[in-house]
C-alpha positions in Angstrom: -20.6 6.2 -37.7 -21.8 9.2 -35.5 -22.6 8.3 -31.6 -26.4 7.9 -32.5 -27.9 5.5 -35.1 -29.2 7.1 -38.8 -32.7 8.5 -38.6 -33.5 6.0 -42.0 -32.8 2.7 -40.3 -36.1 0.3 -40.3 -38.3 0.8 -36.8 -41.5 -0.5 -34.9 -43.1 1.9 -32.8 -45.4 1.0 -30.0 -47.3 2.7 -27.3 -45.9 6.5 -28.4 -42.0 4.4 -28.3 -39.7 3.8 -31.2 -37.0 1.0 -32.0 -34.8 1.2 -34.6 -32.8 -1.3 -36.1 -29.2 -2.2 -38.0 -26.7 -4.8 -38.5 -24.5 -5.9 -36.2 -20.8 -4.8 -37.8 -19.9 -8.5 -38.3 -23.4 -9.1 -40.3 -24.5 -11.6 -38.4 -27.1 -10.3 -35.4 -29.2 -7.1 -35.2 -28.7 -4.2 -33.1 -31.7 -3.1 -31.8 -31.7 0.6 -30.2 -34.1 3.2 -28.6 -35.1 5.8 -31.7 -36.5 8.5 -29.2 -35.9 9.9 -26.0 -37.7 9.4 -22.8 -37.6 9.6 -19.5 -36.6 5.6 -19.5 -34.3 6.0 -22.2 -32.2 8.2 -24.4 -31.6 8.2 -28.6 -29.1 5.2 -29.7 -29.7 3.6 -26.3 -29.2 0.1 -27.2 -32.4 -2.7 -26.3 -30.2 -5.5 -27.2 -28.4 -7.8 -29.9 -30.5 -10.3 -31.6 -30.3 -13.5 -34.0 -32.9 -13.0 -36.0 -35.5 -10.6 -37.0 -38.1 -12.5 -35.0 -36.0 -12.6 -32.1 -35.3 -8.7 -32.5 -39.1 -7.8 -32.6 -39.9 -10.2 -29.5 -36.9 -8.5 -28.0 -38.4 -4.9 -28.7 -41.9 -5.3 -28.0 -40.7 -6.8 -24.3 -39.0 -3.9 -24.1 -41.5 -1.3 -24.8 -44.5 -3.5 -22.4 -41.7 -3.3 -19.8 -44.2 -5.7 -18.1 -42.3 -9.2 -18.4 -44.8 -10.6 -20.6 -44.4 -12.1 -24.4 -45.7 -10.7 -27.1 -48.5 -11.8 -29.3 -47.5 -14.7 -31.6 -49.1 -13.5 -34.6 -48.3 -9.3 -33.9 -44.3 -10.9 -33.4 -44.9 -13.0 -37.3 -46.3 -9.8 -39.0 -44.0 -7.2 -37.8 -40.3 -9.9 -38.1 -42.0 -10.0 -41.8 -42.5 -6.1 -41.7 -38.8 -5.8 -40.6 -37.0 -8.5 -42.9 -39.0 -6.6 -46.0 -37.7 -3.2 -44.4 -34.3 -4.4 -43.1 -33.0 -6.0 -46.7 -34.5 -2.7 -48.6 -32.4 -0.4 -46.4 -29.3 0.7 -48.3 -26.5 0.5 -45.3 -23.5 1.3 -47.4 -25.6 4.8 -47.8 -26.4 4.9 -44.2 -22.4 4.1 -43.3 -22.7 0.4 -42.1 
C-alpha cells in the first residue's frame, strides 16, 4: 500500500472535514484516517483504531467537533449503518488491502 490511504475507501464528511475508512490488516478493527488536509491535520493522518463501525463513526465525529462532546445518538445509528453498507461494498482486494 502507498503512504496514504486509496481515494475509493468509504468516508463521512462533516463541517468542510473528511474521514476515510479501511480494515485493519488483521480484519478485525477499522482504521480510521484524515481524507483531506488541514491546518490540524494532513492526508492518511490516522484518527484512531476502532471495534466497530459505530465505535468508528462516534470516534470520527468526536474528532471533527474537536469539542469533547458525543455525538448525536441517532446521527452515530444512521451514518455506522451508512458505513457498514459502504464498508462491505468496497472491493479491498482492488484497493490493495
Amino acid at each position: 500500500m502507498s503512504e496514504r490511504f486509496p481515494d475509493d475507501c468509504p468516508t463521512l464528511t462533516r463541517d468542510g472535514q473528511t474521514a476515510g475508512f479501511s480494515p485493519s490488516p488483521d480484519g478485525m478493527s477499522l482504521f480510521a484516517w484524515w481524507r483531506d488536509t488541514t491546518g490540524d491535520h494532513t492526508d492518511s493522518e490516522m484518527i484512531g483504531v476502532y471495534p466497530s463501525y459505530e465505535a468508528g463513526v462516534i470516534g470520527v465525529l468526536r474528532a471533527i467537533a474537536a469539542d469533547g462532546m458525543d455525538p448525536d445518538p441517532d446521527e452515530v445509528t444512521v451514518e455506522a449503518k451508512a458505513l457498514e453498507r459502504d464498508f462491505t461494498a468496497t472491493d479491498w482486494m482492488g484497493l490493495g488491502f
